[in-house]
py3Dmol code that shows the C-alpha trace and the ligand (Angstrom):
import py3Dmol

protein = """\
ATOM      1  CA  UNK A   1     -99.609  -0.438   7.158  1.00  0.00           C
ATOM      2  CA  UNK A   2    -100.853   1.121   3.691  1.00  0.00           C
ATOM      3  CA  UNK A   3     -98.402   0.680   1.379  1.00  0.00           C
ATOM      4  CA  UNK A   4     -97.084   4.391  -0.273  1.00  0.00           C
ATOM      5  CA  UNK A   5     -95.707   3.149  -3.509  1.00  0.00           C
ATOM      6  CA  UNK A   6     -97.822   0.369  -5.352  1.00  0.00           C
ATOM      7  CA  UNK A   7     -96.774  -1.357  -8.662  1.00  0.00           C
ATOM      8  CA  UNK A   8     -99.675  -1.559 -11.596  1.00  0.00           C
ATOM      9  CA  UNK A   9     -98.716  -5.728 -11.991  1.00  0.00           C
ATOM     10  CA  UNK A  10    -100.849  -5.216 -15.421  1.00  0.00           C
ATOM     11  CA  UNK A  11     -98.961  -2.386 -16.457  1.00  0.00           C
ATOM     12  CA  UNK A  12     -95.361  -2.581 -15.447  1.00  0.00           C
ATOM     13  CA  UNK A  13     -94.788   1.265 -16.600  1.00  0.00           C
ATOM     14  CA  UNK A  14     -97.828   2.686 -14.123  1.00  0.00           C
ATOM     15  CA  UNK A  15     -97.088   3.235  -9.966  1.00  0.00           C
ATOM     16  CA  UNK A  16     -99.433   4.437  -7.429  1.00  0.00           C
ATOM     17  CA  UNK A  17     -97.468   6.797  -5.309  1.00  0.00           C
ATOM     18  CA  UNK A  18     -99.831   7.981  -2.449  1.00  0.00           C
ATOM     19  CA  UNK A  19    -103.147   9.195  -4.331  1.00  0.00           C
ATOM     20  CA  UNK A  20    -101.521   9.965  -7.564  1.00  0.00           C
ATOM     21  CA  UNK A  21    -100.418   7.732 -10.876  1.00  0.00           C
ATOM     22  CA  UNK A  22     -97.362   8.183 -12.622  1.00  0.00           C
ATOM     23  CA  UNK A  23     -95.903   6.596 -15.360  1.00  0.00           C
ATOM     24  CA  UNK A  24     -92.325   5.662 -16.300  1.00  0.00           C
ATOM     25  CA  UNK A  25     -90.838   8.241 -17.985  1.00  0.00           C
ATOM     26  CA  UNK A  26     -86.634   8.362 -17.821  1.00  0.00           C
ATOM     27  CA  UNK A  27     -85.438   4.825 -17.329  1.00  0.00           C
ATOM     28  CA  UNK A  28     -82.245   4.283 -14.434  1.00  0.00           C
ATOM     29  CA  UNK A  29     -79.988   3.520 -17.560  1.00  0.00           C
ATOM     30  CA  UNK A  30     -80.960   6.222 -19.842  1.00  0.00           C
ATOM     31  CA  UNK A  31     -80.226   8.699 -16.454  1.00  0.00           C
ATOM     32  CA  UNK A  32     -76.665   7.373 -16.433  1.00  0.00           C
ATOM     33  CA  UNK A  33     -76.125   8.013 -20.053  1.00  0.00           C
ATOM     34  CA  UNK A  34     -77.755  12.178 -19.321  1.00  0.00           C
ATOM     35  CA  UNK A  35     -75.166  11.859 -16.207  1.00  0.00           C
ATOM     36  CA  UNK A  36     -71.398  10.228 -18.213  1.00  0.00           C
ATOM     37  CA  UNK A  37     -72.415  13.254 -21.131  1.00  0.00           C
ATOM     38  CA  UNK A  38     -72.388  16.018 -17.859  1.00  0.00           C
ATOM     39  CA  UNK A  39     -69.655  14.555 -15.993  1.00  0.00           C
ATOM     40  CA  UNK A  40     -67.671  15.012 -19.228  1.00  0.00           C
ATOM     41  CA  UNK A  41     -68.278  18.299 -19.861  1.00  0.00           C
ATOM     42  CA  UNK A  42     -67.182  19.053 -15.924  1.00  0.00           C
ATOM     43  CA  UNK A  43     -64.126  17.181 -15.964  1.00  0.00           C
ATOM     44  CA  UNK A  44     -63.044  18.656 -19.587  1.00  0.00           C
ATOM     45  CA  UNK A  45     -64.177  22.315 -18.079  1.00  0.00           C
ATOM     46  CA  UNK A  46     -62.426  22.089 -14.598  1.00  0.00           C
ATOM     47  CA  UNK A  47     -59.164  20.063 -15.875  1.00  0.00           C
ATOM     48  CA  UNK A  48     -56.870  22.504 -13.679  1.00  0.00           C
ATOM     49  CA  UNK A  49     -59.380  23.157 -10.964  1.00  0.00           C
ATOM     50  CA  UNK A  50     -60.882  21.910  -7.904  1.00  0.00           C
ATOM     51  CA  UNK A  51     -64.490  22.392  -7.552  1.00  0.00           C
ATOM     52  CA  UNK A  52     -66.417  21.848  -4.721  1.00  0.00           C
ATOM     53  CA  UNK A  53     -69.950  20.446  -5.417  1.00  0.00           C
ATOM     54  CA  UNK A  54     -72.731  21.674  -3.430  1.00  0.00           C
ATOM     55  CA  UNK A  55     -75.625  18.991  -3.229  1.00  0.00           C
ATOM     56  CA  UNK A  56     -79.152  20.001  -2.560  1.00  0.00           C
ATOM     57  CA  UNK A  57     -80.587  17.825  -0.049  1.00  0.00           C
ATOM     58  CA  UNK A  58     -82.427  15.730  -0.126  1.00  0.00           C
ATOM     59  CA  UNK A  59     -83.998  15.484  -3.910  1.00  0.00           C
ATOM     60  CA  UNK A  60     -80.023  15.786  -5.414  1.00  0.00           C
ATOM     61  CA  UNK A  61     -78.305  12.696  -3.270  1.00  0.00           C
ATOM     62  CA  UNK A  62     -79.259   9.924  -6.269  1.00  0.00           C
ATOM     63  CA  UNK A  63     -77.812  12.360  -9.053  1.00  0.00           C
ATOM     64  CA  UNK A  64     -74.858  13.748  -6.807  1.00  0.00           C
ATOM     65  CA  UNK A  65     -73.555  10.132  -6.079  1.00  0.00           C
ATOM     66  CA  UNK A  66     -73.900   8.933  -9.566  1.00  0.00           C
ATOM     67  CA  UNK A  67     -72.691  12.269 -11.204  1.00  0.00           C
ATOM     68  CA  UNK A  68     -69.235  11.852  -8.280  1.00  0.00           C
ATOM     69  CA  UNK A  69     -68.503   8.824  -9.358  1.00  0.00           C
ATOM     70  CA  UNK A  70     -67.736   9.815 -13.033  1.00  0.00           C
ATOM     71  CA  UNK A  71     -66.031  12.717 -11.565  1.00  0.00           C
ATOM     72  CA  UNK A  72     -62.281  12.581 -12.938  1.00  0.00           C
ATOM     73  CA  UNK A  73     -60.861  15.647 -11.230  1.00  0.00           C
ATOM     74  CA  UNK A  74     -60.144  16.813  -7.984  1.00  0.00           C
ATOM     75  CA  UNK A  75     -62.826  17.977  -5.586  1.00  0.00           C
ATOM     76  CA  UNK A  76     -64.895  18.873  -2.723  1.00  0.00           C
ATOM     77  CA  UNK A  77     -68.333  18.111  -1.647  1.00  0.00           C
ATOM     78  CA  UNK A  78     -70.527  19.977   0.966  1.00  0.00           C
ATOM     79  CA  UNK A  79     -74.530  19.809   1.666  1.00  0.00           C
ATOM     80  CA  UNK A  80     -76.971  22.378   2.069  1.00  0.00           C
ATOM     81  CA  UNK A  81     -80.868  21.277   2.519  1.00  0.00           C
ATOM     82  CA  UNK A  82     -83.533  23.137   0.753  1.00  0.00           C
ATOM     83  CA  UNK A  83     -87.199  23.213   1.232  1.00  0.00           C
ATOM     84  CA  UNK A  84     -90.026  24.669  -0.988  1.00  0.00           C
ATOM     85  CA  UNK A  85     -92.777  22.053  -1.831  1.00  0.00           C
ATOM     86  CA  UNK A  86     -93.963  20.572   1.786  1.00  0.00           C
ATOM     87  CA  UNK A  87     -96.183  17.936   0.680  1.00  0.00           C
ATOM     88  CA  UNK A  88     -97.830  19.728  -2.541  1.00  0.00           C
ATOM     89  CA  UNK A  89     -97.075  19.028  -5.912  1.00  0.00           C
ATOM     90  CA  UNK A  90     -96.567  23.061  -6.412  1.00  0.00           C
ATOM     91  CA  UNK A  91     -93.651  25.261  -4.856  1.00  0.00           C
ATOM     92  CA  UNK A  92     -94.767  27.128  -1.779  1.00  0.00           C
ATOM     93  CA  UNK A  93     -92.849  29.851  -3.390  1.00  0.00           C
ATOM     94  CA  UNK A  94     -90.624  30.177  -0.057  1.00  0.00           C
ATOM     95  CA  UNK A  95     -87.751  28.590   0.070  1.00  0.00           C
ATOM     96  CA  UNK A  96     -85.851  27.115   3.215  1.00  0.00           C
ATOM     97  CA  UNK A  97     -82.282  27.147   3.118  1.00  0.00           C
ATOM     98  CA  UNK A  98     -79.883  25.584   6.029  1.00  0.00           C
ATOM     99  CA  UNK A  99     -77.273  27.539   6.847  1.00  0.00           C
ATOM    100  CA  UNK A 100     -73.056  26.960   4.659  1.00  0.00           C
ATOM    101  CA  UNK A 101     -71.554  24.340   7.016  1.00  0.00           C
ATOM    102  CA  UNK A 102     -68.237  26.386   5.868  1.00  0.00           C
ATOM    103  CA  UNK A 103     -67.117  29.500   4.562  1.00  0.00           C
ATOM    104  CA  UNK A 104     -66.834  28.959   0.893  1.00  0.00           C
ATOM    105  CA  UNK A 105     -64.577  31.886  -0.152  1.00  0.00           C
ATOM    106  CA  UNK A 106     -62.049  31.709  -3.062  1.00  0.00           C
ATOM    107  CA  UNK A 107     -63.680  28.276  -3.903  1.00  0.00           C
ATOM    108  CA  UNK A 108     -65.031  26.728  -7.143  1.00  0.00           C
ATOM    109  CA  UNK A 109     -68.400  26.279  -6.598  1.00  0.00           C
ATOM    110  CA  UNK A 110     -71.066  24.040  -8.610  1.00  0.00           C
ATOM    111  CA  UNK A 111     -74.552  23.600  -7.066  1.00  0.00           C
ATOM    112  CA  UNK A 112     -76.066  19.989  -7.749  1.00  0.00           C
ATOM    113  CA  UNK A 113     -79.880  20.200  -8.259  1.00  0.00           C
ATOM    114  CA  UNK A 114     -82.220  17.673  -8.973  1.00  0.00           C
ATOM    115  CA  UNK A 115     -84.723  19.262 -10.843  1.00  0.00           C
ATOM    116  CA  UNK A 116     -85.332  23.137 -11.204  1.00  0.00           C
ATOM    117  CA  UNK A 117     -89.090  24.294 -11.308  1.00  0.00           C
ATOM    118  CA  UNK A 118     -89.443  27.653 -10.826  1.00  0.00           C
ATOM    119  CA  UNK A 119     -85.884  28.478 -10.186  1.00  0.00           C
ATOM    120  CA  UNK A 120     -86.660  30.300  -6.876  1.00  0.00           C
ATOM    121  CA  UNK A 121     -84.653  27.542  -4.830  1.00  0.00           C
ATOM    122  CA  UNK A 122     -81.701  27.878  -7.052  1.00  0.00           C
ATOM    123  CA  UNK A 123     -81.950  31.703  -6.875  1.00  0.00           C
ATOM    124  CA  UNK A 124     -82.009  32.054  -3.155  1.00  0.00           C
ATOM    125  CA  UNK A 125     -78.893  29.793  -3.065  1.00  0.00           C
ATOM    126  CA  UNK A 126     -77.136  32.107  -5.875  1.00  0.00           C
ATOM    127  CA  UNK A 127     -77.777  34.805  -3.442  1.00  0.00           C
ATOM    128  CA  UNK A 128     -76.774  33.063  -0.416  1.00  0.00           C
ATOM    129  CA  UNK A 129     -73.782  32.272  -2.383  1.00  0.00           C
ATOM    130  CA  UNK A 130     -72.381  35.378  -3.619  1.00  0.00           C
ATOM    131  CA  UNK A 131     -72.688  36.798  -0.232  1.00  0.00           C
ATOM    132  CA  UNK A 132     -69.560  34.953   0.332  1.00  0.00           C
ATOM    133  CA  UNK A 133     -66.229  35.748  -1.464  1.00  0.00           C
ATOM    134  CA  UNK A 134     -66.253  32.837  -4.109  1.00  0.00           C
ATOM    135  CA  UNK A 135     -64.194  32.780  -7.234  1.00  0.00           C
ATOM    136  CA  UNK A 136     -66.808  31.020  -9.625  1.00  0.00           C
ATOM    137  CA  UNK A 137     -70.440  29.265  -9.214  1.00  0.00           C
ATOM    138  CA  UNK A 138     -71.896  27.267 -11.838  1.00  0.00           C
ATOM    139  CA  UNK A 139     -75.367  24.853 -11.727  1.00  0.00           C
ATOM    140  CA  UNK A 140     -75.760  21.317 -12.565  1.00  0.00           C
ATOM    141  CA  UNK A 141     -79.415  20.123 -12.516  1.00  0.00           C
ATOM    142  CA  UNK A 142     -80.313  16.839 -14.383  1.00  0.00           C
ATOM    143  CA  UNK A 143     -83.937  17.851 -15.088  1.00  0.00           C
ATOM    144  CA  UNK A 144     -85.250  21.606 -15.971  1.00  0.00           C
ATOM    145  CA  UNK A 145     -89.306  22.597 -16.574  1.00  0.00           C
ATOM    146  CA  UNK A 146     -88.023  25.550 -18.728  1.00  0.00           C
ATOM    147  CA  UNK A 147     -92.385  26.726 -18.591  1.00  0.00           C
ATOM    148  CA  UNK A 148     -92.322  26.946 -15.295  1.00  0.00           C
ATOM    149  CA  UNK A 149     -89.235  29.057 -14.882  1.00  0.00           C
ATOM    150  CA  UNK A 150     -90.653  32.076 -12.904  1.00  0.00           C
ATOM    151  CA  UNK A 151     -86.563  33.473 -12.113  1.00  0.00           C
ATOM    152  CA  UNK A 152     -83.768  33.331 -14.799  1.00  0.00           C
ATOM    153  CA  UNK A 153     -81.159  31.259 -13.739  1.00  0.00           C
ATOM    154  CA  UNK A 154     -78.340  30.086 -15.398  1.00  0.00           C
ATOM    155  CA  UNK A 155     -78.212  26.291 -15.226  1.00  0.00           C
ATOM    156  CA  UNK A 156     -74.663  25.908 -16.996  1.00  0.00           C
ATOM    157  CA  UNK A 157     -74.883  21.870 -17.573  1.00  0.00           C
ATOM    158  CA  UNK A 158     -78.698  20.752 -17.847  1.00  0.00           C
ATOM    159  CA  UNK A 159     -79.215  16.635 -18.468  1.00  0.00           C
ATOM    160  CA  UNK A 160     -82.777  17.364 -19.603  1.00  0.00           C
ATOM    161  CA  UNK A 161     -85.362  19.701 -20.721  1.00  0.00           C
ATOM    162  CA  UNK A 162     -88.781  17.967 -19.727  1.00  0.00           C
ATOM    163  CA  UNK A 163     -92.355  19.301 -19.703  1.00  0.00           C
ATOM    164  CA  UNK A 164     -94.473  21.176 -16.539  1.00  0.00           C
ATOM    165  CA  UNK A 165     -94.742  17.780 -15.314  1.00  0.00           C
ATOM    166  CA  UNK A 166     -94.522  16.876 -11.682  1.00  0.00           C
ATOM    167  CA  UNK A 167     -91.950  14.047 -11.056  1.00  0.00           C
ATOM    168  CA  UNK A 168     -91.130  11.482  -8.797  1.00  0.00           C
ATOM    169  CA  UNK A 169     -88.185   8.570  -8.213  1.00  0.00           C
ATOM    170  CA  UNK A 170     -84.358   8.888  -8.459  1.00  0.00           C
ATOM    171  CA  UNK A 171     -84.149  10.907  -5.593  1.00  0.00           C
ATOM    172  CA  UNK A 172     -87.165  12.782  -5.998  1.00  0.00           C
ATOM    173  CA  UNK A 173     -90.141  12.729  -3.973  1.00  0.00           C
ATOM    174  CA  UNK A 174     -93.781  13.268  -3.693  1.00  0.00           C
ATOM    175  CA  UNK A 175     -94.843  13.906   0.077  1.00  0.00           C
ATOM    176  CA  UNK A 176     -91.620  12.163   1.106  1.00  0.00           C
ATOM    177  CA  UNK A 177     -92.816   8.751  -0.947  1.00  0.00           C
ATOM    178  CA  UNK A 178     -90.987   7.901  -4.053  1.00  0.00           C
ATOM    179  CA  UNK A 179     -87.732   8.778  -3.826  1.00  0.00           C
ATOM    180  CA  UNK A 180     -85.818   5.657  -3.594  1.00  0.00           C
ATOM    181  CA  UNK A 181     -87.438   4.595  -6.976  1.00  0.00           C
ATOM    182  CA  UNK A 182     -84.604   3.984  -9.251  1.00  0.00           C
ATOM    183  CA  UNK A 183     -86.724   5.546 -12.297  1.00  0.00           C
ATOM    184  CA  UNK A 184     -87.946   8.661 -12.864  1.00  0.00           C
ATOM    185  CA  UNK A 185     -91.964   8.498 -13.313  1.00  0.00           C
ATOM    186  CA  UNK A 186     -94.194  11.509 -14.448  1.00  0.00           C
ATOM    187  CA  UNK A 187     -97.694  12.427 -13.437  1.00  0.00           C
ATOM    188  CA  UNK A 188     -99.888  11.031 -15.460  1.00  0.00           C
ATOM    189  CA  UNK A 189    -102.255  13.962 -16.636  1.00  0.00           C
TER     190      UNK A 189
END
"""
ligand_1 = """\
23
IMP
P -87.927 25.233 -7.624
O -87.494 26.105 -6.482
O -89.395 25.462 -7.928
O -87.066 25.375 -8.849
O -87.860 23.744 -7.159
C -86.677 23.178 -6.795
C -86.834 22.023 -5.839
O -88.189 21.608 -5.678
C -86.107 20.832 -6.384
O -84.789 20.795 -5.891
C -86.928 19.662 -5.899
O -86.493 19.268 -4.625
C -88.314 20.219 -5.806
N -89.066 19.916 -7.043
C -89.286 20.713 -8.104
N -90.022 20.101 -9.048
C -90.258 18.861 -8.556
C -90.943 17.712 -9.098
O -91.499 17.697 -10.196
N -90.947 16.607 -8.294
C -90.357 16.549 -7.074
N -89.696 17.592 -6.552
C -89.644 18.739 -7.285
"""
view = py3Dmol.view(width=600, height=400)
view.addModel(protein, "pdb")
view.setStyle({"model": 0}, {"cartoon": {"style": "trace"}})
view.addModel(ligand_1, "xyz")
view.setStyle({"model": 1}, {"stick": {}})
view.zoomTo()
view.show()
């Protein structure tokens, strides 16, 4: 069987994922750094609340369950897949969202995201969202391509600003290879 994600053994900082080369670009111990400064600022902001945290399968799970963990207060968690990117490097544009599993009404709501690209996938889950009866929704995403924004959304606690780069590891994924890389690589232009 071909192997998906190859090592460079001369060049520890270069993988093969598929037909594409990345490089190492956020290291796993710099991401949990980006993560303790966010989990502050939630557990300072939502001292005498419970929020429930909405993870974005699958890219989020990596962030979610590192970002929970430093998670002082009280709270929920709840899933809700999204699709946009099939096996491109470039959003479809359409976005596939599964349905609530539960009504989220008079709830404290903050999205996890991965990464947010053109902002379309967070926007259709805004709207989704305030279709229901919810007393507050806020966005945590530990990467943002602010030049590929194509919808304003607000992103209230945003671990990084990076280029129009495409990304894999940590949870994200190129054609469903990648993900379970502990780093976060970029494409290497
Ligand atoms: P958006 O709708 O274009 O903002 O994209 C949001 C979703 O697309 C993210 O939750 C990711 O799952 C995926 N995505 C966006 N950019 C990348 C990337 O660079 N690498 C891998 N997945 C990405």
């Amino acid at each position: 069987m071909r192997k998906e994600v190859i090592f460079n053994e001369e060049n520890p900082s270069e993988i093969t994922v598929l037909d594409r080369v990345f490089k190492k670009f956020i290291a796993s111990e710099d991401i949990l750094k980006i993560i303790n400064d966010i989990a502050s600022r939630i557990n300072k902001d939502y001292a005498d609340r419970k929020p429930l945290f909405l993870i974005v399968l699958k890219g989020s799970v990596f962030f979610a369950a590192d970002l929970l963990k430093k998670i002082s207060v009280d709270c929920e968690i709840d899933t809700i897949a999204a699709k946009s990117y099939g096996r491109n490097i470039e959003s479809s544009g359409t976005v596939h969202l599964s349905e609530l599993s539960e009504n989220l009404s008079g709830k404290d709501i903050i999205i996890i995201e991965d990464i947010v690209d053109t902002g379309l996938t967070l926007q259709s889950l805004i709207e989704k969202l305030t279709e229901q009866r919810i007393n507050s929704l806020e966005t945590v995403s530990l990467l943002v391509k602010p030049a590929k924004l194509k919808s304003r959304v607000p992103v209230k606690y945003t671990g990084m600003e990076i280029p129009p780069d495409f990304i894999v590891g940590y949870g994200m994924d190129y054609a469903e290879a990648g993900r379970n890389l502990p780093d976060i690589y970029r494409l290497k232009a």
